[in-house]
N, C-alpha and C positions, 0 to 999 in steps of 0.2 A: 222040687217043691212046686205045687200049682201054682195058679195065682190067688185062690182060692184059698191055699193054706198062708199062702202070704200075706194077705187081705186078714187074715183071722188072727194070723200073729201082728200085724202090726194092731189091730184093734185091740189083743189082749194088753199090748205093751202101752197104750197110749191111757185105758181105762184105767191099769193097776198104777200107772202115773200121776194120773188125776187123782184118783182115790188118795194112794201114799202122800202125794203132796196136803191133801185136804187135811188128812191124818197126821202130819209130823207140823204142818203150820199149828195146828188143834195144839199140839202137845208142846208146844213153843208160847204159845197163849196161856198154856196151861202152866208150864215153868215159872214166865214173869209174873203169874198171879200169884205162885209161893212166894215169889221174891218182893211183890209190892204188899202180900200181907204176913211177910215176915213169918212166913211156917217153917218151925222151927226142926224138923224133923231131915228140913229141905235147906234153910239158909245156916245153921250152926256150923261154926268150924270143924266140929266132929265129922258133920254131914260132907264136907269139901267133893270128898270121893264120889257120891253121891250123887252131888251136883255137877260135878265135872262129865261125870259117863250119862247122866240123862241129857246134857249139852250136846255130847258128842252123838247120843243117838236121835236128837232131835235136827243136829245138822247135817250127819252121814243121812236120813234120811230122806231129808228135801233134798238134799244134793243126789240122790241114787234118782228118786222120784224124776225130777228132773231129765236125766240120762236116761231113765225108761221111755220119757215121751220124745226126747232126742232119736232113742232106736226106733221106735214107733213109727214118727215120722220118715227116718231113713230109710224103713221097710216101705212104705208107700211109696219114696220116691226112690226105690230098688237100690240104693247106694249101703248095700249090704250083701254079704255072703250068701247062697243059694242053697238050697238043700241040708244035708246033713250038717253040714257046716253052720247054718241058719237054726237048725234046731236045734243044735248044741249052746247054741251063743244065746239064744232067747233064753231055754231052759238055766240057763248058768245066772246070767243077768238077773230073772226072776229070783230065783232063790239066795245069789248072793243080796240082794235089795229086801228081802229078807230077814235076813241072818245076820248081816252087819249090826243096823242097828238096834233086831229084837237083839244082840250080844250087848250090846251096851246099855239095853234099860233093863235087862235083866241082871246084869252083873252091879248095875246098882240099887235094886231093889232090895238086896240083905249085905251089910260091908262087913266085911271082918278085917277087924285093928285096921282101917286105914286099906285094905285089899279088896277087891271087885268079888263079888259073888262069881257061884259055878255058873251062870249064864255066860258070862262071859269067854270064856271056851266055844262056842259060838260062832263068834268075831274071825279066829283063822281059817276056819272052814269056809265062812260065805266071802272072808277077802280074797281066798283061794278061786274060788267059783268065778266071781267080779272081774280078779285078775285073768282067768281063762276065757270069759266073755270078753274082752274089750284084745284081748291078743288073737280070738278068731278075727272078729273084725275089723282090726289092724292088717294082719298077716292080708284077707281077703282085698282088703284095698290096695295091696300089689300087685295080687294075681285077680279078679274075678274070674 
């Protein structure tokens, strides 16, 4: 990989960071405002499920955010894998950062009896990815 394509991925990694973080802080803003005006759709015990998977994708996804601009930075300061290896682990990263969290606010956007909507099918697919992304760059920190 050039330095060129490296330079390009670390800037796609550090913008979709910034963004996602903007985006899951927004949507964390947005939760406690159901929760301080008591919307009931959102706070009723019914809703528990509801509220429990829009939690989970509001903090899977500052937290993914985060780690995008962690890789981000890693890539500029080359303390990452090179080549195929580097494209693999970006690509993975992006789409599990993704997929995690749209699994969880999708899966609570319709509940059945207390159970996560079909979004959530989702969620193993991009923890998969996630999980393949951080074991390239694990593994590459032994060998570069």
């Amino acid at each position: 990989m050039s330095d060129g394509e490296l330079a390009a991925a670390a800037e796609r990694h550090l913008q979709f960071g910034w963004w996602a973080l903007l985006a899951f802080l927004s949507l964390g803003i947005v939760l406690e405002s159901f929760h301080g005006f008591k919307i009931g759709w959102y706070t009723e015990v019914a809703n528990e499920t509801r509220r429990h998977l829009w939690t989970l994708a509001h903090a899977h996804g500052t937290l993914l955010a985060l780690v995008n601009l962690a890789f981000g930075l890693s890539l500029q300061a080359r303390g990452v894998p090179r080549g195929a290896r580097l494209r693999t682990a970006s690509r993975c990263l992006l789409a599990g950062s993704v997929l995690v969290p749209l699994g969880f606010l999708l899966g609570g956007v319709s509940i059945h009896a207390g159970d996560p909507g079909l979004g959530i099918l989702l969620l193993p697919f991009g923890a998969a990815l996630l999980f393949a992304a951080v074991l390239i760059v694990a593994l590459a920190q032994r060998d570069p």
